[in-house]
C-alpha positions in Angstrom: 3.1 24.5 4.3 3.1 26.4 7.5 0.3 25.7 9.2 -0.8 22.6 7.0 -3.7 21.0 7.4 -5.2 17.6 6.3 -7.9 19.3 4.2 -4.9 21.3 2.6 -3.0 18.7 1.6 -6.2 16.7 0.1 -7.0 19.7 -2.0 -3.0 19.7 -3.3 -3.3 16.0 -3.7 -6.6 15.8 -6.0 -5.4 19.1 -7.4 -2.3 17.7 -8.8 -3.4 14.2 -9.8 -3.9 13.5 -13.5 -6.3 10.4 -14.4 -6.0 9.5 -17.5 -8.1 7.0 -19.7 -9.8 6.8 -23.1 -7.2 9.1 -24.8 -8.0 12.1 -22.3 -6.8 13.3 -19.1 -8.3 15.1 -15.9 -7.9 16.7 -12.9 -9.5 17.1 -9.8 -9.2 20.7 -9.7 -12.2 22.4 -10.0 -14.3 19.8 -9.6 -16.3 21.2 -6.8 -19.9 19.9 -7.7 -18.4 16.1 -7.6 -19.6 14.0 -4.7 -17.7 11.6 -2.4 -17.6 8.6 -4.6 -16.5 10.9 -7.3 -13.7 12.2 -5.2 -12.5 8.7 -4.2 -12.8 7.3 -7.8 -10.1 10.0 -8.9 -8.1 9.4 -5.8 -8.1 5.3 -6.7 -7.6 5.3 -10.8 -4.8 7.7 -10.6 -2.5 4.9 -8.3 -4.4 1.8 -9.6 -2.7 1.1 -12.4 1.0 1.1 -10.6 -0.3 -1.2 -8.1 0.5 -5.3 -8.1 -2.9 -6.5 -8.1 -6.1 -5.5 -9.4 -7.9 -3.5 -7.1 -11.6 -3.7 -7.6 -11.7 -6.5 -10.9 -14.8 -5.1 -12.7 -16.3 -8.4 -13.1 -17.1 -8.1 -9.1 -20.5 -7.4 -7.8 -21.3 -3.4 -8.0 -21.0 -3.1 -4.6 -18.2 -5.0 -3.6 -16.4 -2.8 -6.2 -17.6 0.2 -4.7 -16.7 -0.9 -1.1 -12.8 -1.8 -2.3 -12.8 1.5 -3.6 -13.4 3.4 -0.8 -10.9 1.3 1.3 -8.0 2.1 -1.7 -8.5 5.4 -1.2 -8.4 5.7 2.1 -5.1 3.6 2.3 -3.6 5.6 -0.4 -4.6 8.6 0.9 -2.7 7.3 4.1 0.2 6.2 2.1 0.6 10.0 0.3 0.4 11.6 4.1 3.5 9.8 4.7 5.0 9.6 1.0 4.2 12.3 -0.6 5.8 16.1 -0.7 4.4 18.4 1.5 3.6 21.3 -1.0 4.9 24.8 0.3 6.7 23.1 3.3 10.6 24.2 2.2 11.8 26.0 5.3 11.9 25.9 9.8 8.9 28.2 10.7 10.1 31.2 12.7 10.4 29.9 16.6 11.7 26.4 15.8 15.4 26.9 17.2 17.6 23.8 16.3 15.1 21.8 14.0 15.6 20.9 10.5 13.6 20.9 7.6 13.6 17.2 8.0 12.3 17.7 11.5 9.5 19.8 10.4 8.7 17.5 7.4 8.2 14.6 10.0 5.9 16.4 13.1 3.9 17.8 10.1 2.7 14.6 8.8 2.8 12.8 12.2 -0.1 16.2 13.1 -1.5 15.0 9.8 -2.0 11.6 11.0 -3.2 12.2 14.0 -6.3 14.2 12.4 -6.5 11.3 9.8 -6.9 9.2 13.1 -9.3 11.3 14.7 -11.7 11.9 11.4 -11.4 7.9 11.5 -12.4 7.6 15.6 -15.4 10.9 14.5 -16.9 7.7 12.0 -16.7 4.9 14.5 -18.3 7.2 17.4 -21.3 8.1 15.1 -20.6 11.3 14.4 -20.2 13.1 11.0 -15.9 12.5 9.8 -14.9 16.4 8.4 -13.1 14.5 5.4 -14.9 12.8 2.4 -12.5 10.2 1.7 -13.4 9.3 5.7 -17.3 9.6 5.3 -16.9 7.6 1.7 -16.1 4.7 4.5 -19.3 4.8 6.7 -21.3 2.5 4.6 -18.7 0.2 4.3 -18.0 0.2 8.1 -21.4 -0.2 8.5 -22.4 -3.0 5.8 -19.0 -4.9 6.3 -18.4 -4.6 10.0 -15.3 -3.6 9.4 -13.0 -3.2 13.0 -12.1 0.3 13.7 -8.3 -1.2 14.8 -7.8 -2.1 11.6 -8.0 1.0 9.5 -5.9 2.4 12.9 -3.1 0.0 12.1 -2.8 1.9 8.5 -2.1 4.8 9.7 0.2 3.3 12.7 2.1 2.0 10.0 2.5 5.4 8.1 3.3 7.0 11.4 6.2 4.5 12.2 7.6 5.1 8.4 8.3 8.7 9.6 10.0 7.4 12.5 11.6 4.1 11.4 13.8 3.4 8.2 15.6 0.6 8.9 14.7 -2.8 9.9 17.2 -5.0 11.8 15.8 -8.7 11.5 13.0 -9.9 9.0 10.7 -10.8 12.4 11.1 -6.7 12.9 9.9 -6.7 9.2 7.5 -8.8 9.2 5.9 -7.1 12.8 5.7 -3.6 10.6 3.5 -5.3 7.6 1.1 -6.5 10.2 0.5 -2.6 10.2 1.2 -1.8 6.8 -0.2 -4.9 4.6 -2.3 -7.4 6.5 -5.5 -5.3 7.8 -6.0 -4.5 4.1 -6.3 -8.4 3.3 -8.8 -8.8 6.5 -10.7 -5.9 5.0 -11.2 -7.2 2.0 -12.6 -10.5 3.5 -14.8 -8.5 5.4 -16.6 -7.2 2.4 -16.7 -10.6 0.7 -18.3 -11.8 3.7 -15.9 -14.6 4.3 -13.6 -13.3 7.5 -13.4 -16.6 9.6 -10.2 -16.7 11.5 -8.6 -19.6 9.4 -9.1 -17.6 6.5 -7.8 -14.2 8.3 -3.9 -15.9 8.9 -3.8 -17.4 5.8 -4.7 -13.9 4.2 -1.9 -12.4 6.5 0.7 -14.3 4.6 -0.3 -13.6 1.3 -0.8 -9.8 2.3 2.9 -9.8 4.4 4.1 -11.3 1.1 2.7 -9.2 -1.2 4.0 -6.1 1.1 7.4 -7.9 1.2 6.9 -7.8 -3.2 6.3 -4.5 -3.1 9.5 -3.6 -1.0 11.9 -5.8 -3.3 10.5 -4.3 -6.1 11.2 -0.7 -5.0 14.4 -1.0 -3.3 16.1 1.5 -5.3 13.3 3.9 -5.4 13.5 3.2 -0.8 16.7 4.0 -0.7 16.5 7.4 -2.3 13.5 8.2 -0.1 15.6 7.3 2.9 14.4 4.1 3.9 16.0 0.8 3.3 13.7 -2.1 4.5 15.8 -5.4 3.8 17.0 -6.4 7.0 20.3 -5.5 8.5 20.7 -8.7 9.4 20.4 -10.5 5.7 22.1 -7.2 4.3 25.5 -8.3 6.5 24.6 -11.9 5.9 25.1 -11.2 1.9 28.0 -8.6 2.4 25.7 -5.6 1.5 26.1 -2.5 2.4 24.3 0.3 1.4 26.4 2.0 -0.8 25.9 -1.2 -3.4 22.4 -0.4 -2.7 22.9 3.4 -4.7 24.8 2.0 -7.5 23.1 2.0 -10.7 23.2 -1.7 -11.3 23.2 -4.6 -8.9 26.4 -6.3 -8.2 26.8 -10.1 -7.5 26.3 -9.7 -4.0 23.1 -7.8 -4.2 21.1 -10.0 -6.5 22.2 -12.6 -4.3 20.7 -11.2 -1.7 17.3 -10.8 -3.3 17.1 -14.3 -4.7 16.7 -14.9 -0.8 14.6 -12.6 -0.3 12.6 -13.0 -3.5 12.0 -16.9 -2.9 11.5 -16.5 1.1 8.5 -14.1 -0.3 7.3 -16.7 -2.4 7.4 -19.0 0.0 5.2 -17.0 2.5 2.7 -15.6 -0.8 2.9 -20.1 -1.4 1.4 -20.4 2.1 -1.5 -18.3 2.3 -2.4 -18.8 -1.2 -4.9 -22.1 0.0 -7.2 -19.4 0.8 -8.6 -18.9 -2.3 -10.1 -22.7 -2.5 -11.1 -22.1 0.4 -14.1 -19.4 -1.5 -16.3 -19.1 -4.6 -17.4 -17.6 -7.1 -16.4 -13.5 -6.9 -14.8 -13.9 -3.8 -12.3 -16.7 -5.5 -11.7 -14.4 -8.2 -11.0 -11.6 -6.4 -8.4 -13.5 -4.2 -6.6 -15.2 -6.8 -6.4 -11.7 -8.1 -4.4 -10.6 -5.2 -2.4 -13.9 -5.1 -1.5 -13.5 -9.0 -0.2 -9.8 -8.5 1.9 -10.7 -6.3 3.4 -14.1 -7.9 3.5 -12.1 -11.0 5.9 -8.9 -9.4 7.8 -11.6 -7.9 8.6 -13.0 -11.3 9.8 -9.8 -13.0 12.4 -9.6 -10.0 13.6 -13.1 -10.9 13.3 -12.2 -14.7 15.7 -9.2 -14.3 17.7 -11.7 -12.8 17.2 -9.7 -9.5 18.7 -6.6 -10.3 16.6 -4.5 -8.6 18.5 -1.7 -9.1 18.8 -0.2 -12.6 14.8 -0.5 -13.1 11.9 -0.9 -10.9 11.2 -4.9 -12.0 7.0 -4.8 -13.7 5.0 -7.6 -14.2 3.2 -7.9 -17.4 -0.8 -7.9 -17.7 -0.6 -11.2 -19.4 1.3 -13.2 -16.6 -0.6 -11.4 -14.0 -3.8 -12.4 -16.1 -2.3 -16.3 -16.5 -1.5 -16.2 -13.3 -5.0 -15.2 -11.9 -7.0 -18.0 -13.7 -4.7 -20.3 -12.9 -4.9 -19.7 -9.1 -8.9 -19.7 -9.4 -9.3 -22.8 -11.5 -6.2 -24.8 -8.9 -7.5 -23.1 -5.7 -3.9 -22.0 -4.7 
């Protein structure tokens, strides 16, 4: 994609994404007369369903639902600028001497975050964003008081994934959710209204945790993409290398290795989960949400008896559902 712009890549994304639902399927292509909210709700149901935790519960007030969505589909669309293929990007443009494709791949989406990070600053300073996903934000900005840093640290985090694949220590890991994970929880208490600071650090653990899930979950599908984030430091530790890491099962070592990591995650998702008796009503519900996803993934990893590695570990409905009422009824 010589050349590539943000608005290209949007139009390949929505293009290419098939929602399905009801026994029918659509695209975004071609849907030209569909507004911003339209837009987003495409962008949003085609990666809800693979996500942890329920997004925007439909039981939720209108507009809270509304708000959540336009914050998922901003992050995602930040997580595809730094995930997903770049279309018609296969070779070095003429006048790149001594670059590879995997040179080009990288400045491309870093250029591509950079104008996601200007559209974003365009919104903050008042002026009009040149993206819809961006202006689908403004009345959630606005309503919510949402900080302008935080929807920076997303895309900080996308940019450092381009730059960073390996993580030496857990502290290092932990330092890259801050940017990846934990603005995402603070946003959330922003548009339930409850964002003291007590109630920010304890949503910081269950958000780091809930990253940390997400990264156990997929360590297989990491690997491939070139990025390993367990730590080189618990990797040696356990006598992993990364080669055990490619085979298609997990050997004695590895599921070791993510026991630890699985119950230090669940330790941390443990911590913050007081926050939820800490609300009420629809805000409870929609934090026990979160804290039930991400109990629920970490429990398919210990019921494949941590064998990451010859399936992506799933959580079922029913135990994420269990596991939700539970954590609103207990508070934690």
């Amino acid at each position: 994609m010589t050349g590539a712009s943000l608005f290209a890549f949007i139009s390949w994304l929505w293009g290419n994404r098939r929602v399905s639902g009801g026994g029918t399927e659509a695209t975004t292509g071609g849907a030209e007369a569909a507004g911003i909210a339209a837009k987003v709700s495409l962008a949003v149901a085609a990666k809800a369903s693979a996500e942890n935790f329920p997004v925007a519960l439909k039981i939720l007030p209108a507009r809270w639902r509304e708000h959540l969505s336009a914050v998922y589909g901003f992050a995602r669309l930040t997580d595809d600028l730094g995930d997903e293929p770049l279309p018609g990007l296969d070779a070095v443009p003429p006048g790149s001497p001594g670059a590879t494709p995997e040179d080009v791949y990288t400045a491309t989406r870093l250029r591509l975050l950079d104008e996601l990070a200007a559209d974003v600053a365009r919104l903050y300073a008042g002026e009009t964003p040149e993206l819809d996903i961006v202006a689908a934000l403004k009345p959630t900005v606005e309503e919510c008081r949402i900080p302008q840093g935080l929807l920076d640290d997303l895309i900080a985090a996308n940019r450092q994934d381009q730059t960073v694949t390996r993580y030496q220590s857990y502290d290092d890991l932990v330092k890259y959710c801050e940017l990846s994970a934990n603005p995402v929880g603070r946003i959330v208490l922003c548009i339930v209204g409850a964002a003291t600071e007590d109630r920010l650090r304890l949503s910081d653990n269950i958000c780091t945790a809930l990253q940390l899930a997400e990264h156990w979950q997929d360590v297989a599908e990491d690997l491939g993409n070139g990025r390993v984030y367990l730590p080189a430091d618990d990797l040696k530790a356990f006598g992993v290398t990364e080669d055990a890491l490619a085979r298609p099962t997990a050997d004695d070592a590895v599921r070791r290795l993510m026991a630890f990591e699985t119950k230090r995650a669940a330790d941390l998702l443990d911590q913050g989960a007081p926050l939820a008796g800490t609300l009420k009503g629809a805000a409870r519900l929609a934090i026990s949400g979160y804290i039930a996803g991400g109990r629920a993934a970490l429990k398919a990893i210990v019921n494949a008896d941590y064998d990451v590695l010859a399936q992506t570990p799933k959580p079922s409905k029913a135990a994420t559902l269990t596991g939700l009422v539970s954590c609103y009824v207990i508070g934690r």
